[in-house]
N, C-alpha and C positions, 0 to 999 in steps of 0.2 A: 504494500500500500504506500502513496506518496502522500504527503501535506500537500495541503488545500494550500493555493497562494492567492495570499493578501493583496490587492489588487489597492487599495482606500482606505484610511482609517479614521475617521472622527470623535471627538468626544463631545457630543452637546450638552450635557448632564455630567455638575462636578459636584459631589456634595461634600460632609464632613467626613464619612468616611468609604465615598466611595465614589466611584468616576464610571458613567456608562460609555462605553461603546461603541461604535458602531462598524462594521467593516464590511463592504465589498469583496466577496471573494471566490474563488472560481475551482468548483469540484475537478479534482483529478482524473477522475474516472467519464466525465460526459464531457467537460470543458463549460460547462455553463457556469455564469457568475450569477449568484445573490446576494442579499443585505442579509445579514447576520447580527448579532447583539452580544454584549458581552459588558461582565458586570466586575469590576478593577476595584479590586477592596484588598486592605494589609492582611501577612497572615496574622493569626490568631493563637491563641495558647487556652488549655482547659487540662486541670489539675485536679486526679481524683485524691484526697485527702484523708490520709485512715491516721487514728489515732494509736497507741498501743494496747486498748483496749478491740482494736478493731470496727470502732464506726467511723462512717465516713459523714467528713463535714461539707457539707452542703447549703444551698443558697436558694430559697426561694423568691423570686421579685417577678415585675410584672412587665410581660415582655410586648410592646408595640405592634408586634405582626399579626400574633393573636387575639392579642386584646383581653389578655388575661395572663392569670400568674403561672411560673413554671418553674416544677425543682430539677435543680440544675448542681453543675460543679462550679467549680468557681472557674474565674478564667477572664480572658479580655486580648485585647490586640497586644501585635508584638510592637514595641518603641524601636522606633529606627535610629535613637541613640545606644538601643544594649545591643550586644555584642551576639549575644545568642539567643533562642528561645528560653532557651531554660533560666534567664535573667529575668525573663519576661513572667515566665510561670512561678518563679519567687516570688516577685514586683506584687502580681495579682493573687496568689493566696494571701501573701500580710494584708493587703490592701481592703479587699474586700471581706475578708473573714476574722483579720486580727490570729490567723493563727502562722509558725512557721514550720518547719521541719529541721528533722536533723538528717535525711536522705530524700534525693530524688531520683527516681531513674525515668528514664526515656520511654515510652508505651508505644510510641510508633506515631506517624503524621498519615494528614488523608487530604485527598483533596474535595471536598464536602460536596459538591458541584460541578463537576468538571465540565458540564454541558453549557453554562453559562457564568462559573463563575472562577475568576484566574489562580483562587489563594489557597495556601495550606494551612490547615491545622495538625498543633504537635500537640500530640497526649503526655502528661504525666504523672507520674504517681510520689504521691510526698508521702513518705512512709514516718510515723512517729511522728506526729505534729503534736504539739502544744500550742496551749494559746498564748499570744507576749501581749497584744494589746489589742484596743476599740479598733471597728475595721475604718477606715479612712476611704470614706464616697466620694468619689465627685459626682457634680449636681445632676447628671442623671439617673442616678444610683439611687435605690432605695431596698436594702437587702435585708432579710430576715436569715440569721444562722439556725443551719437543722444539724441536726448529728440525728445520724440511723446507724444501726448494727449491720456490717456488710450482709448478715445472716438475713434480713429482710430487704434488702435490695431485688432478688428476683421477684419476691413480690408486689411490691412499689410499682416495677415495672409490669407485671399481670394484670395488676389494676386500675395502670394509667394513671399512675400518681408521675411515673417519670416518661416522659413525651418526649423529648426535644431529644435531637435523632444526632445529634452527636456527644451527649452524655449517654445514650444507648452505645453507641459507640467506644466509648472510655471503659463503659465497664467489659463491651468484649475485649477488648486487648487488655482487658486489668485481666480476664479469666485468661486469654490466652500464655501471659506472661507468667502467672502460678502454674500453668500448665507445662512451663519450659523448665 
């Protein structure tokens, strides 16, 4: 198979954190050119968070797309001043949950959207966290801290307590990484 060539590229839509689109491009396989879309957002970072007792700390708050609350990990975009993700998945557990860790290891990255959307997210898992301090919002932020026992986790998700499809995601690479 060859790559599509890019023929045009526009962006008429720039927002806060994200820039649409647009391109002209021309299938490999017939030669014909269409308008296509594509959605140019930083990557991101999501951090499952277990204690030494084994539950994980989690964040409920209330998500714009929906239009209603989602329990969630914690997590947020990666700063194009740190050096790596894994700066970033620090940054955003203290940040939003007031807790830290004493280990983090890597879960693996995805690309969430690949049909329209450019970015990766990288999983982590902070093993051992404590709490050090208040979590520190900025003003779009409005979080509520949950701790669950990873032992109810697959239930949570049975009943649709956990939705949003890339903390589904964290806990499969959290199973697959106990599994190695």
């Amino acid at each position: 198979m060859q790559g599509w060539k890019i023929i045009k590229r526009e962006y008429p839509c720039t927002f806060k954190v994200l820039r649409v689109q647009e391109k002209i491009v021309e299938n490999p396989r017939t030669g014909q050119r269409m308008e296509v879309q594509a959605i140019l957002t930083p990557n991101w970072v999501m951090v499952l968070p277990l204690t030494s007792d084994n539950e994980v700390v989690m964040v409920r708050q209330y998500r714009h797309g929906i239009e209603d609350f989602c329990l969630e990990l914690p997590g947020g975009l990666v700063d194009d001043d740190e050096a790596s993700p894994i700066l970033s998945a620090q940054r955003e557990l203290i940040e939003e949950t007031g807790y830290d860790a004493r280990k983090f290891h890597p879960l693996g990255w995805s690309y969430p959207q690949p049909a329209i959307l450019n970015n990766r997210g990288y999983f982590y898992l902070a093993q051992d966290v404590f709490w050090v301090k208040s979590p520190d919002l900025d003003e779009g932020e409005d979080i509520q801290i949950v701790t669950i026992p990873m032992k109810d986790i697959d239930q949570k998700i049975k009943e649709k307590e956990i939705v949003h499809g890339m903390v589904l995601l964290a806990f499969f690479l959290y199973k697959l990484f106990q599994n190695t």
